[in-house]
N, C-alpha and C positions, 0 to 999 in steps of 0.2 A: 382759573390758573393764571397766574399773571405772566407777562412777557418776560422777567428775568431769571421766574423758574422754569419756564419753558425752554428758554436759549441753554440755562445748564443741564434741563435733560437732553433736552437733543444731542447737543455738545457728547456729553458723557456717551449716551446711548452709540452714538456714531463710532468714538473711540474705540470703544469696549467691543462692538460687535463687524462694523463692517468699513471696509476701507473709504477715504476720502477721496474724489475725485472731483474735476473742474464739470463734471456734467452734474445734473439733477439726481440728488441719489433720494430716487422714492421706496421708502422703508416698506408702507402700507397704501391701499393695498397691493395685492398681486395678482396675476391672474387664477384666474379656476371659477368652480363652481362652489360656494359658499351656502351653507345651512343659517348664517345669520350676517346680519348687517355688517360693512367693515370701516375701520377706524382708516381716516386719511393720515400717514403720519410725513415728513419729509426732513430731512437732513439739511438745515437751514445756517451751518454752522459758516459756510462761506461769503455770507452776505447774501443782499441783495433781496427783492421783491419778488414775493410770491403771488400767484393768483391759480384759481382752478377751477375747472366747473367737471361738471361730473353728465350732461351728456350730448357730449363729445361737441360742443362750441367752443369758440375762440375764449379762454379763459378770460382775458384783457377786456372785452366788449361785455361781455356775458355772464360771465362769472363769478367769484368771490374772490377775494381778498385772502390770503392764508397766512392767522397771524398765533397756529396751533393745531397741536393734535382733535380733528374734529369724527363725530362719527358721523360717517357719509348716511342720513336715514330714507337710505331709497333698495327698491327690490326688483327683480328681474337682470335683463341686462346693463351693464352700467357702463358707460364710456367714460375716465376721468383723462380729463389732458390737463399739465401742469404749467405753466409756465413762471420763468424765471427773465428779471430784466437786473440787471448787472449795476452797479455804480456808473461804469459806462455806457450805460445804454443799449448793453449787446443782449439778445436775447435768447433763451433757450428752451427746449419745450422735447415733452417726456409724455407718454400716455399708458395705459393699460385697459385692458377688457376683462371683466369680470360678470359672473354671473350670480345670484343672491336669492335663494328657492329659503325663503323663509322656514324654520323647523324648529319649535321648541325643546323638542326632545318629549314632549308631555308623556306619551307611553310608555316612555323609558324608563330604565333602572339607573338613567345618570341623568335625570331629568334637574336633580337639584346642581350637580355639576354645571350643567349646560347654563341652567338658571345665573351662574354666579358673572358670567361676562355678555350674556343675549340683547342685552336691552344697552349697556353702556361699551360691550365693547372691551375693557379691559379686566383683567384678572388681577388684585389686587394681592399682592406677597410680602410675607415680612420672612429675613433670614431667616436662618432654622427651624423655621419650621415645615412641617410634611408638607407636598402639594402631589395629590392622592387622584393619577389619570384614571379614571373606570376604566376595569379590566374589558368592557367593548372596545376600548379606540385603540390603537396605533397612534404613534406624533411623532411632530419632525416637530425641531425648534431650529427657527431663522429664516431669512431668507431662502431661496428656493435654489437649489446650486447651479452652476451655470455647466458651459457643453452641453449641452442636452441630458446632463445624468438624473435618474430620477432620486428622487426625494428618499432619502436612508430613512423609511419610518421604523418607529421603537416598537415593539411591544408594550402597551401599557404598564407602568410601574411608577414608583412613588417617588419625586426630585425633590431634591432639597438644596438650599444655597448654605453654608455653612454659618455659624452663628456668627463668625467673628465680620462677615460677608459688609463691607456700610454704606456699598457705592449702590445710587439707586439707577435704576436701568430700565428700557422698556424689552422686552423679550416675543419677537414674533412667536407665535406657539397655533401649531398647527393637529389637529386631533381628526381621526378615521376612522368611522365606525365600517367595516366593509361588509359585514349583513347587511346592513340598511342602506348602504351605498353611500353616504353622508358625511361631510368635511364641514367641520369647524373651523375657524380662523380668527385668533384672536390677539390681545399685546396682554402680557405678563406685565405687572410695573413691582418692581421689587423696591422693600425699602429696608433697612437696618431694621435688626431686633430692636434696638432701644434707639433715640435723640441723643448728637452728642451735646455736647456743651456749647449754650450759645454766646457766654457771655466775654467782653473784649475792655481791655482795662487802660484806659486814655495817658498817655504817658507825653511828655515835651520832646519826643526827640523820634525816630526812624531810622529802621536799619534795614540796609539791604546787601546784599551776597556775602551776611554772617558778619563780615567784618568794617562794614562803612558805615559809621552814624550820622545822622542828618540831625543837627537842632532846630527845633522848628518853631519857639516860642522868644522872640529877641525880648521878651520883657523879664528872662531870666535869666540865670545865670548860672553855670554849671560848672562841676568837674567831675573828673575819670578819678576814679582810687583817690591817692593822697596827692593827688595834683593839686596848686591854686582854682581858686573859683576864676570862670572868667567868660566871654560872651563869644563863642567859636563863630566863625562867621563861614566857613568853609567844612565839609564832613571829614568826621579823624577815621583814622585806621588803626583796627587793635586786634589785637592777639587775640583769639576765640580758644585757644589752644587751656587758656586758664581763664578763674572767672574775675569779672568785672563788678565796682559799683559805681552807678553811676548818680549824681546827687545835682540838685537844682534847688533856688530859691528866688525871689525877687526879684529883680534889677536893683533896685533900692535898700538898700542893706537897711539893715535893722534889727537890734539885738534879739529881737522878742518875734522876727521872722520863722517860720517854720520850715524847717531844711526833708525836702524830700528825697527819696532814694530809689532805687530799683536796682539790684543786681542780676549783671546776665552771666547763667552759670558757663561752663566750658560749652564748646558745639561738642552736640552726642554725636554717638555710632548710629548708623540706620543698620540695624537688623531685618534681613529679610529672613524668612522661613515659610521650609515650605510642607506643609500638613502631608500626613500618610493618604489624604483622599485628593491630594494634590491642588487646594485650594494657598493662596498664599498669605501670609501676612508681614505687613511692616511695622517697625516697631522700634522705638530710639532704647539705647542705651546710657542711661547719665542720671542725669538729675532727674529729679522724679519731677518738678515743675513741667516739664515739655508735656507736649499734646501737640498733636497734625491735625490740619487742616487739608479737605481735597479743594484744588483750586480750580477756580470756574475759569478756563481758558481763552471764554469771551472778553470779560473785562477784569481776571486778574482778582476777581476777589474769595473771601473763603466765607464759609456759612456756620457749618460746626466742628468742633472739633472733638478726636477721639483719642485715649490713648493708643489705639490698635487699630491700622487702616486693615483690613482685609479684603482679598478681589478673589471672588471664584464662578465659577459658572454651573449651570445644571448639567445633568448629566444629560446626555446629547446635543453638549453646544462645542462651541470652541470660539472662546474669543481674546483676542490679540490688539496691541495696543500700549500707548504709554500714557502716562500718569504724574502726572506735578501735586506734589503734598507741598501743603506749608509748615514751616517746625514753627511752635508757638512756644515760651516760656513765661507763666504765668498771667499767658492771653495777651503777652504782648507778641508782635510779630519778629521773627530773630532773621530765617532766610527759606530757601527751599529745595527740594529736592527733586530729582527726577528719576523714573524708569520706565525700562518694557517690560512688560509681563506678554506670557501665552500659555493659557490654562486652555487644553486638549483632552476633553473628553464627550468627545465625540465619538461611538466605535466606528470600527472600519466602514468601508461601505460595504452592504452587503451582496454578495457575488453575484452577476449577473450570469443566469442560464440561457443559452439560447440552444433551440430546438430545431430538426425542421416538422417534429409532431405539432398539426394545426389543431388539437384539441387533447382531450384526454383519452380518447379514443384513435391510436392511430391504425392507418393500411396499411405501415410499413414498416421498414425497421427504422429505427429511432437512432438516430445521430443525434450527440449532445455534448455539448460543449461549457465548461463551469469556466469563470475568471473570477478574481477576486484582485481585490484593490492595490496597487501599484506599491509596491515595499510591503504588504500582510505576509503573512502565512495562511498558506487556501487547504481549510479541513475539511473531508470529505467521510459520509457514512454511507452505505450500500445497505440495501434487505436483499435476502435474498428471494429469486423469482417465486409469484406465486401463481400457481400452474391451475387456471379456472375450465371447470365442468361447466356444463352445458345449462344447469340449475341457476349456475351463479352470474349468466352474465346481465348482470344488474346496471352495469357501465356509467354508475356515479360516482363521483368522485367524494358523495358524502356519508357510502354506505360505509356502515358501521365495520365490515370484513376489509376493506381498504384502508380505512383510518387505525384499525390494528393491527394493520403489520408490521410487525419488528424492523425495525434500522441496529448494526452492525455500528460497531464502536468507529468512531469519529477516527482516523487517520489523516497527517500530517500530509499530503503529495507532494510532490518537488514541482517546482517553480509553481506561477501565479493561477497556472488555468489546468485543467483538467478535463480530458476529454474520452467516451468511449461510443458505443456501438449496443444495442442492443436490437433485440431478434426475436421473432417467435418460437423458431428452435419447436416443431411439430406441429401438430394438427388442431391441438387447445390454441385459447389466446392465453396470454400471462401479462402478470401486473409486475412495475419494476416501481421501486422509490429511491430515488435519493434526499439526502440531504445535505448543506454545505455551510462554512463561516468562514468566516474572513479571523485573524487576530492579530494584534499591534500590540508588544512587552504584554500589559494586562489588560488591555481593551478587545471587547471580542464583542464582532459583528452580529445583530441578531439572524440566527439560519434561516437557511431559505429552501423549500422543499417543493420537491418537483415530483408527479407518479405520473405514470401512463398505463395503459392496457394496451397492449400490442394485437390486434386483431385481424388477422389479415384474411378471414374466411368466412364469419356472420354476419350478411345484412339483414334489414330491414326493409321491408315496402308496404306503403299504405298510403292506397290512393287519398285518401282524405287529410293529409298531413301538410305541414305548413311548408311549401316547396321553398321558401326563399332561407330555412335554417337546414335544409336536408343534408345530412352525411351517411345517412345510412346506418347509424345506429337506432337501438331501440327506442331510445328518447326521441330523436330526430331522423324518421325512418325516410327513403330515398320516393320519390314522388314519379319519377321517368326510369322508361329502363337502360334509358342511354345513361344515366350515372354511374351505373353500376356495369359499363362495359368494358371499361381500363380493369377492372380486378378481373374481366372474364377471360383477357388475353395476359395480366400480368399475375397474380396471384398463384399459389400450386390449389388451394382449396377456396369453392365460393359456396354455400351455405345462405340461401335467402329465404326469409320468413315471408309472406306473401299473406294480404290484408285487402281486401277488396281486387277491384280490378285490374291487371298489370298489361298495358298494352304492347306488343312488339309489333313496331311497324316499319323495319328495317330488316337487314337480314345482317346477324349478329354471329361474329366467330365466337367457338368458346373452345379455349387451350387450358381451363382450370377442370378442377373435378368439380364439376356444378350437382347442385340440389337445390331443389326448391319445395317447400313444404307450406301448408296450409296455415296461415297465421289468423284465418279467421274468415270465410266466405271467398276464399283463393280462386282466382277468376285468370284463365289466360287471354288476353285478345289475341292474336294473330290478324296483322294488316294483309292486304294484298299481294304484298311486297315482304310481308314479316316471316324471317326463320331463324332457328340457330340454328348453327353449322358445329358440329361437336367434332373435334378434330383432337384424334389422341389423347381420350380422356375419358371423363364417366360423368354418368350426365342420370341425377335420380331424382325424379319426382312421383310426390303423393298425395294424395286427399285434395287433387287440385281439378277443377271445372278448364275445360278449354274447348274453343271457339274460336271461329275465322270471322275477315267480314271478306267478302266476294266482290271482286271488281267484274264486270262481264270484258272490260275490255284487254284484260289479263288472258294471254292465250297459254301461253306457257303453263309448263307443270308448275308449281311452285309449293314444294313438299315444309308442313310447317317445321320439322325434324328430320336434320339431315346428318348422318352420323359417318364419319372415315377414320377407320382404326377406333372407333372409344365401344365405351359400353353403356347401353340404356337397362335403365330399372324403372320400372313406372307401377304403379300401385295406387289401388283405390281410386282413379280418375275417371272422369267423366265426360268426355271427347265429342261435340256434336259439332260438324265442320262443312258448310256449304261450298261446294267448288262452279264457278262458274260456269264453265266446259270443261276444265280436267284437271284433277286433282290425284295426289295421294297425300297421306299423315307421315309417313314415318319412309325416307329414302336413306339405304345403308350398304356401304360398304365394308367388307371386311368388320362386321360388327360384331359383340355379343347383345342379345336382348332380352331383356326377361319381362313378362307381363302379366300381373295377375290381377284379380278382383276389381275390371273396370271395363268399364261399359266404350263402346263408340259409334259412331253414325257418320256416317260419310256419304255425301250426295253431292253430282254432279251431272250436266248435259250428256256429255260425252263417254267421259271415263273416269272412275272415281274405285279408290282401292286403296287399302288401310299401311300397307307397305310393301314396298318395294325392295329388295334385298340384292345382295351379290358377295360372294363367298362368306356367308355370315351366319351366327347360331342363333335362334329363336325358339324361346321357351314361352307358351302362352298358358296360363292358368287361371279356369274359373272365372271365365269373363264373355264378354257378349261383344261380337262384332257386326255390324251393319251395315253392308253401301248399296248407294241406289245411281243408276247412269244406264245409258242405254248399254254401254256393259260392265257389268259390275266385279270386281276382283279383291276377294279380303285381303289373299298371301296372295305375293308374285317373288318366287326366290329361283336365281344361278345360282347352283351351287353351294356347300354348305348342311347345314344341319337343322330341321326341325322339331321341334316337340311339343306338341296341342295337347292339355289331357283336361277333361269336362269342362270344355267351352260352348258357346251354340256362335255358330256362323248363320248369317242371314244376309242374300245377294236378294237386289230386284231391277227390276227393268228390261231390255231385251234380251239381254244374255248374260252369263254369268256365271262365274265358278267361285266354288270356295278359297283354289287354291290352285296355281300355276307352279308348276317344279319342273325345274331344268336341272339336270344331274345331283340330284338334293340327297341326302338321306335325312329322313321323315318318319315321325311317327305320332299317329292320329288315332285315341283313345279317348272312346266314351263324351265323343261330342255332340250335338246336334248339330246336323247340318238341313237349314230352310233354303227351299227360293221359291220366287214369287215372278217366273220371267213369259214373254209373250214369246219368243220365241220355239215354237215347240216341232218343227218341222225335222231336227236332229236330236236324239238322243243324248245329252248333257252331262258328263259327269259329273260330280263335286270337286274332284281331284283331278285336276291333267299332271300327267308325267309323261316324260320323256324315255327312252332306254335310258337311260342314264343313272335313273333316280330309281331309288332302294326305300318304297312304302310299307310301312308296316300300316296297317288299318283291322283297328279291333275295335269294337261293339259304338260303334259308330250309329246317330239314327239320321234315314237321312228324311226328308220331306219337301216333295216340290218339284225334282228332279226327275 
């Protein structure tokens, strides 16, 4: 590439796409993470000395020289600093960080795409014709926008520059594959469908602003129309309004001299027009000799000429700028013309959502808030909720039932942003989608689509799961049981799937309706220190193992289930709890309790007894209770209601009953009652009551006693 056609693409390229300023304007690269090498490009149009080195040394000392677009051929991370020294000597200096993870595309289905800019860096284009992104990528074209806003990427689709299009340009072009995670970056160089005309026809004389002629050869001698011949020594001024000949011959007269000529027709009309796809074209009106030139604004010169300048952009650019033609009639040069143009099709940007749901999964209700781009019109569609069974909580965002739900016709809302609230609204979770656009007269932003699961009642735990992504969803189930203690004081319903081992080794309020159910070898630990306190609530667990671990220096009771006002349901469980000196499982107030088909053991020094009650109802069914302490106590109930029907109770140690009632009404059917105690010097019942308590005892066996 030689240096004068460098200087007019640059030149051009700056005009056309991005503003001039007194700093360093580096086109290429940018920062990010890049799939392929990138092109250095810089905006050299103000003068002055370039130099650059690419990692990160003093350009000047170190570095190269920059006398072109070069492709930078290094990978990993890349430091380039630029440096500029001024005709004055003043210096200037610009940098970027970029990084460069080499990627052919070779597995890919746009592997020959990829192929067409990988190794050189630029994408070669002729006007009109297709430039076909693979339906994989997204793209942004141009620079990267400033404020911090992110990059308006496209949906892939097919750009074109219009036929009549002749200005050549370089075009950042940025492509996103987001399966693969992968960004291209690359320069577009655009050229005319056809070459225009190169050829310039040598003439004795110069004109400049249409109407000044310069004679330029004193060894001849000229005249305008039917004027005398004569040797002008100074430029004339003439009417452009009507046409001219202008004729030359010798100095030296001579009848057999050959008299030459060239007529300049009237100055044309400049036609602009501007295309139904909003691309523009210039274009003279008059004599059919004219033809324009685009003029190189470095040194004034022109290269070829067209009948038909055309300036357009691809779609997703916007560029702005002016433009000097030269009018030529019959390849001589006559004067020139200026303008601005700004061809806008770019679409809006598209709306930014913001949330405060930290995934697709949220615990709460969903605030969300759409905006759309400053003078658009902000469209919004809604689906309506979809209300998920217990079957369906899948909770990806790539399953097939999520990806078809309906969205609800697109609606206009007043002003720019749009905001609502969404809820669980019951005891399912439910899935919400939006989607949103931006639109400008006929430009319309590409949508943008947001869903959630609103879940505020199923977790997940599984001791073996990766604790540093844990939310408690099924994919990423909660690894402590402190995670999940905010949903046990804020939520109305908590629902936990339980996966291995779950230790509680605190003592934990719980103000939701809790369950917890066996998600697969479901283990409780219980710390020293470890309980939940179930306060005005329900509290159901099943198919679950539990276990203490025993401090001796724990005096205190410290019951693993502590219940005031709620209700316990327990099923299928398997309870085996060592108390150091004294323990119980289950302390209630004001309770309901129900218990069936689950075994428990309980042992301690002291005193060790399955629960503890006060004014509270207790239904136990088909299940097995066990404790051992030197005195042992299954039931201990104030008041309230019992109902035992085919359970076996089994006490051991020095003493021991099956069951303590203080003012209770009771009824104790078809149980076994065992013990196994040293103490035998007193007759022992199974059952103490009180006057108070109202026992019903039928076919009861007892053994030991």
């Amino acid at each position: 590439m030689t240096k004068k056609f460098l200087s007019v693409f640059i030149l051009i390229f700056a005009l056309l796409a991005f503003p001039l300023t007194g700093e360093i304007n580096l086109l290429s690269p940018v920062e990010g993470v890049w799939a392929n090498r990138q092109m250095l490009v810089i905006d050299n149009s103000e003068g002055g000395d370039f130099f650059y080195s690419i990692d990160g040394t003093d350009p000047e000392t170190f570095g190269f020289a920059y006398d072109g677009p070069v492709l930078l051929d290094v990978t990993g991370e890349v430091n380039v600093i630029v440096t500029r020294i001024t005709a004055g000597g003043k210096k200037e200096n610009t940098s970027v960080v970029f990084t460069v993870q080499p990627d052919d595309a070779a597995k890919t289905d746009y592997k020959n795409f990829v192929q067409t800019f990988f190794e050189g860096g630029i994408l070669n284009y002729s006007a009109g014709s297709e430039l076909v992104i693979p339906s994989a990528f997204s793209f942004y074209l141009g620079l990267p926008p400033k404020n911090n806003q992110n990059e308006n990427y496209i949906p892939a689709r097919t750009i074109r520059l219009s036929t009549s299009s002749v200005i050549s340009r370089f075009v950042p072009c940025t492509v996103f594959d987001k399966t693969r995670n992968v960004k291209y970056r690359f320069i577009i160089k655009t050229y005319p469908q056809s070459a225009g005309v190169f050829s310039r026809r040598d003439v004795p004389f110069e004109i400049s602003d249409w109407e000044s002629i310069s004679f330029t050869d004193d060894k001849l001698i000229y005249k305008i129309d039917s004027e005398y011949w004569s040797l002008p020594t100074e430029p004339r001024h003439i009417d452009r309004s009507v046409s001219h000949m202008i004729s030359w011959q010798p100095l030296e007269y001579d009848s057999g001299n050959p008299v030459e000529f060239f007529v300049l027709p009237p100055k044309p009309e400049v036609v602009r027009e501007e295309n139904d796809d909003g691309s523009l074209v210039y274009y003279l009106r008059g004599d059919d000799s004219y033809a324009l030139g685009i003029m190189n604004e470095i040194d004034g010169s022109y290269s070829e000429l067209f009948t038909r300048v055309g300036v357009d952009a691809f779609y997703g650019e916007q560029v702005s700028g002016d433009i000097t033609l030269g009018v030529f009639s019959n390849s001589v040069y006559q004067g020139k013309i200026s303008f601005s143009y700004n061809i806008n099709r770019r679409p809006p940007q598209i709306p930014v959502i913001k949330t405060n749901a930290e995934g697709f999964v949220s615990r709460d209700s969903v605030e969300l808030k759409i905006t759309g781009e400053h003078g658009a019109d902000l469209y919004v569609a809604l689906s309506e909720p979809l209300t998920l069974n217990e079957s369906e909580l899948s909770y990806s965002s790539d399953d097939e039932m999520f990806k078809n739900v309906p969205l609800g016709n697109y609606k206009k809302v007043k002003g720019e942003s749009f905001s609502l609230r969404w809820g669980q609204n019951g005891l399912n979770p439910v899935f919400y989608k939006i989607s949103a656009y931006s639109k400008t007269d006929e430009k319309q932003s590409s949508p943008i689509e947001y869903s959630v699961v609103i879940d505020q009642s199923n977790y997940y735990f599984d001791a073996s799961a990766d604790a540093a992504s844990a939310d408690g969803t099924s994919a990423h189930p909660f690894t402590d049981f402190s995670q999940l203690a905010e949903a046990l004081t804020k939520q109305r319903v908590v629902k936990l799937s339980v996966k291995g081992e779950l230790q509680i080794n605190e003592s934990y309020p719980v103000q939701a309706n809790f369950e917890i159910i066996d998600g697969g070898d479901a283990r409780l630990s219980f710390g020293p220190s470890g309980s939940l306190v179930i306060k005005a609530s329900t509290f159901e667990i099943s198919g679950v193992r539990i276990h203490n671990i025993s401090n001796n220096s724990v005096k205190s009771i410290v019951p693993l289930i502590k219940l005031e006002n709620s209700v316990l349901t327990m099923k299928d469980c398997v309870i085996g709890v060592d108390f150091a000196r004294n323990g119980t499982v289950i302390d209630a107030y004001n309770a309901i309790i129900n218990i069936s088909d689950t075994m428990v053991s309980a042992t301690a020094v002291t005193y060790a007894s399955f629960i503890s009650s006060v004014k509270s109802r207790l239904t136990v069914r088909n299940s097995s209770f066990s404790t051992n302490a030197e005195t042992s106590v299954v039931i201990s109930a104030d008041g309230g209601n019992i109902s035992a029907y085919k359970n076996e109770f089994f006490v051991s140690g020095v003493s021991g009953r099956i069951a303590e009632l203080f003012g209770v009404t009771a009824s104790f059917k078809e149980n076994i009652f065992k013990a196994r105690l040293s103490n035998k010097n007193n007759l022992i019942q199974p059952i103490y009551v009180n006057k108070a308590t109202k026992l019903t005892d039928e076919n009861n066996s007892i053994q030991g006693f």
